[in-house]
C-alpha positions in Angstrom: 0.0 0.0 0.0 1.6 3.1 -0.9 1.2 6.0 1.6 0.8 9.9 0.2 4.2 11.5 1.1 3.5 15.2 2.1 5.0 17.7 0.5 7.7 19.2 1.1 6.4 23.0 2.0 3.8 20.7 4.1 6.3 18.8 5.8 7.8 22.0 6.8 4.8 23.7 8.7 4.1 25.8 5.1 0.7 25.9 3.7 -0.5 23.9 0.6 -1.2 25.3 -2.5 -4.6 27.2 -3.0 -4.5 28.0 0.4 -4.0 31.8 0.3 -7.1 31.7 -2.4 -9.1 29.9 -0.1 -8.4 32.6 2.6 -9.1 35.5 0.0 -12.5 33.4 -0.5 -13.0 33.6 3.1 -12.3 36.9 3.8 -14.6 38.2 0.6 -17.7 35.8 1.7 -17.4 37.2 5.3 -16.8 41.5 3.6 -20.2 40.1 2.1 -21.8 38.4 4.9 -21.2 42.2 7.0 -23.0 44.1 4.5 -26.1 41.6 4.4 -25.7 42.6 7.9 -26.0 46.2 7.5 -28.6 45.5 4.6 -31.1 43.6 7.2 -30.0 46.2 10.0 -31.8 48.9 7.9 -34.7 47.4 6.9 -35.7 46.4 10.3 -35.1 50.4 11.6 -37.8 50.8 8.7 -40.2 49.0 10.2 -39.8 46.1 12.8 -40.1 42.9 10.9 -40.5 39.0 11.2 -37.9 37.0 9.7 -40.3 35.7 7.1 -40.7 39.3 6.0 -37.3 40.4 5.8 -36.3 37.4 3.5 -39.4 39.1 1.8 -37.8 42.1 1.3 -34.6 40.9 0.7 -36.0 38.6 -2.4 -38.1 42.0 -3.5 -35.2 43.9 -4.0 -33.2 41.4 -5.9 -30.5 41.1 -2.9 -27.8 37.5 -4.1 -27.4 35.5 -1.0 -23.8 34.6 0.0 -24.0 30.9 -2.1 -26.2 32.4 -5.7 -29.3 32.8 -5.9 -32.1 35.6 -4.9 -34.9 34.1 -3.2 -34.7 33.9 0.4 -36.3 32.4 2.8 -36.7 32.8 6.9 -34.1 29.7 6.8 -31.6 31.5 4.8 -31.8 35.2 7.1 -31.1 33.0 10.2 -28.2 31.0 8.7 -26.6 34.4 8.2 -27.6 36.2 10.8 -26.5 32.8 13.3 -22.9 33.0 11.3 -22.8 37.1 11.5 -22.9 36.4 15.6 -20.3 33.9 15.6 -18.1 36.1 13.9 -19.0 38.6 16.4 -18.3 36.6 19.6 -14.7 35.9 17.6 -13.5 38.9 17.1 -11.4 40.1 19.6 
């Protein structure tokens, strides 16, 4: 059975390749994730909403969730607004 040898900027503590994308990925999905933030923030000081009417609005004004896509559903506003407060509580 042949084992995978790592490589040799692996084997050395370095990253592998497409690792510095991936973090560029990361760091552009969570910029985007903030300004759905901001986004919901304002249409609540509009008017208090329920979820299932902010996903409303959010579909009405043509706004692209983080994955494609424009329809949104209460589902979708919690997954982000769940993953906007774990980002919270991690930042220092």
């Amino acid at each position: 059975m042949n084992d995978p040898k790592p490589s040799p900027a692996r084997a050395q503590g370095g990253t592998r390749p497409g690792d510095a994308g991936r973090r560029a990925a990361s760091r552009r999905a969570q910029r985007y994730r903030h300004a759905l933030g901001g986004m919901v923030a304002a249409i609540v000081q509009e008017r208090p909403r329920t979820t299932a009417a902010i996903a409303e609005e959010l579909s009405r004004r043509d706004v692209r969730k983080p994955r494609g896509g424009t329809v949104w559903t209460p589902a979708d506003l919690h997954k982000l607004l769940r993953r906007l407060e774990l980002e919270a509580e991690s930042d220092p």
